[in-house]
N, C-alpha and C positions, 0 to 999 in steps of 0.2 A: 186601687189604681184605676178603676174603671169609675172616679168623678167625674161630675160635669166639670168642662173646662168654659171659664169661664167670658166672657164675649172679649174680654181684653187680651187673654192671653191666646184667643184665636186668631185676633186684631193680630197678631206680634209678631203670631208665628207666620201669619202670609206673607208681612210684611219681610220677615226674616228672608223666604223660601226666595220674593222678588229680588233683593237683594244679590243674595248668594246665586241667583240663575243668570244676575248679567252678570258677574265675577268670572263663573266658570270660563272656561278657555278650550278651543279646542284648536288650537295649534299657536305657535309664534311665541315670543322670546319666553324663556322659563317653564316651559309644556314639555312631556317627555316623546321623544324622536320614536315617530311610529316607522315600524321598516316597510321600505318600497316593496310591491308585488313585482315579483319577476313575470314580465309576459316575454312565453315562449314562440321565439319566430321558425317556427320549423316550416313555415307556408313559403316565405324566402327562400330555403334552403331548399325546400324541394322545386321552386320554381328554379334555382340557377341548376339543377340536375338536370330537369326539361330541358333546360334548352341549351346545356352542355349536351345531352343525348341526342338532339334535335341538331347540333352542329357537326356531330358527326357522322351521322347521315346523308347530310346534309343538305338540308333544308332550307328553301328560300322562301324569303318575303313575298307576296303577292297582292300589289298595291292596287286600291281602287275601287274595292270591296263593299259596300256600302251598308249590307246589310246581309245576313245568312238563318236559316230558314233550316230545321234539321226536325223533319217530321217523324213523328212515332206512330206506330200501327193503332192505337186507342184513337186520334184524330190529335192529341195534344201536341202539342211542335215546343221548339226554343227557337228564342227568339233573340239573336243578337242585331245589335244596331251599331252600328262603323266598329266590326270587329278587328282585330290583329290577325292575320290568316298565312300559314307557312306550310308549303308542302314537299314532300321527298316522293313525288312519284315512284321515284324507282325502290323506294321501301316501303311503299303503300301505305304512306305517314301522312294523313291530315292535320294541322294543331290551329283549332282558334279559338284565340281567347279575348275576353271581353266580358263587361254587364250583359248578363242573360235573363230573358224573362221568360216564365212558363206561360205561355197560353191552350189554356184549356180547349178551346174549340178553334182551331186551328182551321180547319179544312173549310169551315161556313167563311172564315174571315179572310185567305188567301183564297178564296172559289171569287169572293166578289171584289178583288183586288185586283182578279186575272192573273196572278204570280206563279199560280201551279203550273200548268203549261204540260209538261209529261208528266208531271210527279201527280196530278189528279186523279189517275188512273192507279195508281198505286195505292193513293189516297182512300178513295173508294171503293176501291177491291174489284173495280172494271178493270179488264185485262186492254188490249188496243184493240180500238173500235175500227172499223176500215175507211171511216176519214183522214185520221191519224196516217193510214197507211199510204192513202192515196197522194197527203201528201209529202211525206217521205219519198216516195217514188219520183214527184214531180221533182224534189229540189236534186236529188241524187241524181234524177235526167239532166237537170239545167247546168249541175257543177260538170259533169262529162262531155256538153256540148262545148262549156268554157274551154276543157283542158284540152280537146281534140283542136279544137282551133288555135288555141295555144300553141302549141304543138305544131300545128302546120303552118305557122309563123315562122316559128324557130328552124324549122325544115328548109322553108324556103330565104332564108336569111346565111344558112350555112352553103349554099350552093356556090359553088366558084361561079364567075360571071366567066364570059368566053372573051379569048381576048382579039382585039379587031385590027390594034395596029401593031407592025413591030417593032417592040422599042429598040432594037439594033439600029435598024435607019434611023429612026430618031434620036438617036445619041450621036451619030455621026453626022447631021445636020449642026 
C-alpha cells in the first residue's frame, strides 16, 4: 500500500479535493439545522430589580450631570461621562450608571484640570491646609451678612405703618 502514487492520480485527487470543497455547504436549503445558543439575559433582570428597589425608596433623577469622577485611595478614579444619576438622600442611596472608564492616574490628571477642588486633599493624604480654612470662614462670614440683612428687610416690611387720617370722617365726606 505504501506505492508511489503516481503524478496523475495526485493530478486527480487535488483536483477531486477542489471540487468537493466548493460543494460543501455550511448552511441553506438541504444542510442540517444547527440549534440556536440560548444567551442568558439575567443583566435585564437584575437591572429592572435596581430600579424596582430604587423606586421604592424612592429615588429621584438628577438632571444635568455631565460628568462623575469617584476616586479611590490608590489615586485610580472612574470615570463616567454624561452618566444616569439617581439618589434617595434619605436612604443614603447613590445610583449611577453609565460607560465607565478606569483611569489609572487619576489625581496628576484631575490636579491639572483643577476639578479636585476639596477632594485634592483627600487625594493626597493632605489633611486642610489653613487656606482652605480661611476661606471657608470668609464665605460662611459673607452668607451671614446676606441672611442678617435679609432678615432686617423682612423685619422692617412687617411693621404696621401708623395711621394719619381717620377714615370715619372720611367715609362720611
Amino acid at each position: 500500500m505504501e506505492e508511489e502514487l503516481s503524478p496523475a492520480i495526485l493530478a486527480a485527487r487535488a483536483k477531486l479535493r477542489e471540487r468537493c470543497a466548493k460543494s460543501q455547504q455550511l448552511g441553506g436549503k438541504g444542510t442540517a439545522r444547527r440549534k440556536a445558543r440560548k444567551t442568558h439575559k439575567s443583566v435585564v433582570g437584575d437591572d429592572k430589580k435596581l430600579q424596582l428597589s430604587l423606586k421604592r425608596v424612592g429615588a429621584a433623577s438628577i438632571f444635568g450631570v455631565e460628568e462623575v469622577f469617584l476616586l479611590r485611595a490608590d489615586g485610580s478614579a472612574l470615570h463616567f461621562h454624561n452618566p444616569k444619576v439617581q439618589a434617595a438622600p434619605s436612604a443614603n442611596t447613590y445610583v449611577i450608571t453609565g460607560a465607565a472608564e478606569d483611569k489609572p492616574n487619576a489625581g496628576a490628571l484631575l490636579g491639572v484640570r483643577g476639578l479636585l477642588g476639596g477632594a485634592a486633599g483627600a487625594l493626597e493624604g493632605a489633611s486642610i491646609n489653613p487656606e482652605m480654612l480661611r476661606q471657608l470662614q470668609q464665605h460662611v462670614e459673607s452668607l451671614s451678612k446676606k441672611e442678617q440683612q435679609k432678615e432686617a428687610k423682612e423685619e422692617a416690611d412687617d411693621d404696621v405703618p401708623d395711621l394719619v387720617d381717620n377714615f370715619e370722617e372720611a367715609a362720611k365726606e
